[in-house]
N, C-alpha and C positions, 0 to 999 in steps of 0.2 A: 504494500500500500504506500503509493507515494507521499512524502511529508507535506505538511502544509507546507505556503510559503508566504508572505505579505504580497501583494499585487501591486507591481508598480505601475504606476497611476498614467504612463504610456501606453500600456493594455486595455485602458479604460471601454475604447470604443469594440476591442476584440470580446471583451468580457460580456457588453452590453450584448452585443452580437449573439455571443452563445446564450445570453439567459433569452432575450428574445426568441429563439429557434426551442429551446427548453419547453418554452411555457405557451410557445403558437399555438398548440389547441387544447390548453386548458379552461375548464369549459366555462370559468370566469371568463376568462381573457376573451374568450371567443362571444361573449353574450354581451363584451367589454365595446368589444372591438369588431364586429358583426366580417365586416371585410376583411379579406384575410392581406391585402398589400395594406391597408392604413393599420390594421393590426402590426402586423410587422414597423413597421416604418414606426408607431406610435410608441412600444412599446422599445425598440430601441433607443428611441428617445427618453421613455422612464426609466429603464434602466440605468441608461448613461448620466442620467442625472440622481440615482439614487447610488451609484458608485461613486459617483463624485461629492456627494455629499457625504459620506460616508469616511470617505479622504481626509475631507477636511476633519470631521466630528469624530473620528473613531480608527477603526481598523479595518480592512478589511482582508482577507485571504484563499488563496485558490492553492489549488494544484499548481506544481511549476509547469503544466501543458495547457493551465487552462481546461482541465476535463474534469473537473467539479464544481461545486456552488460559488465562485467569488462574492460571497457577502457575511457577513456575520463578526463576529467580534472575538478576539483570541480568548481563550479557554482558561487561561495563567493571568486576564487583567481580571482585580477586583472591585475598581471600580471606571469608569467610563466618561473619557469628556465631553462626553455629549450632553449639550446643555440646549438643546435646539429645540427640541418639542414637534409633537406632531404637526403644528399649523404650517409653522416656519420649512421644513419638510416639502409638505402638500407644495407651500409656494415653490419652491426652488426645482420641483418635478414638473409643476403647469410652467415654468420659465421655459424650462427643455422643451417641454410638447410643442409650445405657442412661437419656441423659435425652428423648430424642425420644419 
């Protein structure tokens, strides 16, 4: 099993990439996102703005090939500087969408 690793944050658009093709017909996404080219195109855009948010606020980590979850927070922090909150969040993901 390969180790985690931190993602550096030049992967960002590769990462969004794969969680967009992940989650294309999850049957949120797809009741989200009815068309499946603005589905895609959309949620690359969520992604890539919830990676990068994440950057800044937090940690995030993948596989060194990129063939697993890039998102979530290391396992060894016990606490988190993420001081942002859902709202502020939401914002900075409709910023991506509305400029994709």
């Amino acid at each position: 099993m390969p180790q985690p690793v931190r993602l550096d944050p030049v992967q960002t658009a590769q990462a969004a990439e794969m969680l967009a093709r992940a989650f294309r017909v999850d049957p949120a996404c797809t009741h989200i996102f009815p068309d499946e080219a603005d589905r895609m195109r959309s949620m690359r855009a969520l992604w890539d703005a919830l990676i990068r948010f994440s950057l800044i606020y937090g940690e995030v980590w993948t596989t060194p090939e990129l063939a697993a979850r890039p998102a979530g927070s290391s396992p060894a922090r016990e606490t988190s500087r993420c001081h942002c909150g859902t709202r502020r969040l939401i914002r900075q993901a409709e910023k991506r969408l509305l400029a994709s």
